[in-house]
C-alpha positions, 0 to 999 in steps of 0.5 A: 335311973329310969325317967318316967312321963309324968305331970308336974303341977306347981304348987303356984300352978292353979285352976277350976277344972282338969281333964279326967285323963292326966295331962301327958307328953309322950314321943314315938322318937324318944322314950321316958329314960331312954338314951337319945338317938342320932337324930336328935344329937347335935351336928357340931361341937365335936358331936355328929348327930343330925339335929333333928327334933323328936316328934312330940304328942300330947293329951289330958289338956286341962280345961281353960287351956288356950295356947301351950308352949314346949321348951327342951333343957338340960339341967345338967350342963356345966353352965351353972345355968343349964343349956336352953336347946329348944322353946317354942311358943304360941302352940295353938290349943288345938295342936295335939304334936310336933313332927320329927324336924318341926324344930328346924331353922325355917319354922316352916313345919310348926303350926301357923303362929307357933314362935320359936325362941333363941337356943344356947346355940344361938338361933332361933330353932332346935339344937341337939344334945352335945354334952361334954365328951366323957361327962356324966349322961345328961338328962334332956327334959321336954316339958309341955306346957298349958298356957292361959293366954292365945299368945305370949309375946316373944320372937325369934331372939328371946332367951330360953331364960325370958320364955321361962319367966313368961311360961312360969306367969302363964302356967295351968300345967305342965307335962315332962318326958326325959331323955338322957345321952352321953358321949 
């Protein structure tokens, strides 16, 4: 089954104006439907990957547009909630990417003001896939999305549910680009 990036628009999701080019994520470490490598893999749970985020672009940003947030999500954990491996918040508006690695522990190498949420790990930072050995591929979606307020008040220990709650309140649009893995 091939994933493509695309831009998801809730049908609750409204706005006055939107860029003449689409609003879209793209990465030059991962591909739309291509199997994640090592790098973005989880070191632990019997996984041995080097948990490094994937570098992260965007463009199309919708006007009215005024901080964006990215979360990273399988839906497909054996949670009967999924598994929140990555949110982070307060993205300036004029950030355009992510580096490889901005997710580390430190935050050091997220733009000035950006807050990273709690993963289903347990910290504050990203977390690699690491599905059940022998399960089915999990899908790993990153979704970028364009907020309408400068900051959303949310710190280091907030779950990936209470990011979600508030994203979903703040929401002018959202870009998705899937990944999947399998062990």
């Amino acid at each position: 089954m091939k994933y493509i990036s695309a831009v998801v628009l809730s049908a609750s999701m409204s706005f006055s104006a939107q860029s003449a080019e689409p609003f879209t994520l793209t990465s030059q470490d991962i591909g739309a439907g291509n199997t994640l490598n090592e790098n973005q893999l989880y070191q632990g749970f019997g996984c041995a990957g080097k948990n490094q985020s994937p570098q992260l672009s965007w463009s199309g940003v919708p006007e009215g547009t005024r901080s964006f947030a990215l979360v990273a999500f399988d839906p497909d954990a054996p949670t009967g909630s999924g598994w929140w491996h990555w949110t982070v918040v307060n993205i300036p508006r004029q950030v355009s990417r992510l580096e490889s690695g901005a997710g580390d522990r430190s935050g050091n190498q997220l733009p000035a003001g950006a807050v990273q949420g709690r993963n289903d790990f347990g910290y504050a930072g990203y977390g690699g896939a690491c599905p059940p050995a022998g399960d089915k591929p999990h899908r790993y979606r990153f979704t970028l999305w364009a907020l309408n307020v400068d900051r959303l008040p949310i710190d280091g220990d907030a779950s990936g549910a209470l990011v979600g709650f508030m994203l979903h309140n703040h929401a002018i649009a959202r870009a998705d680009l899937t990944a999947v893995y399998r062990r």
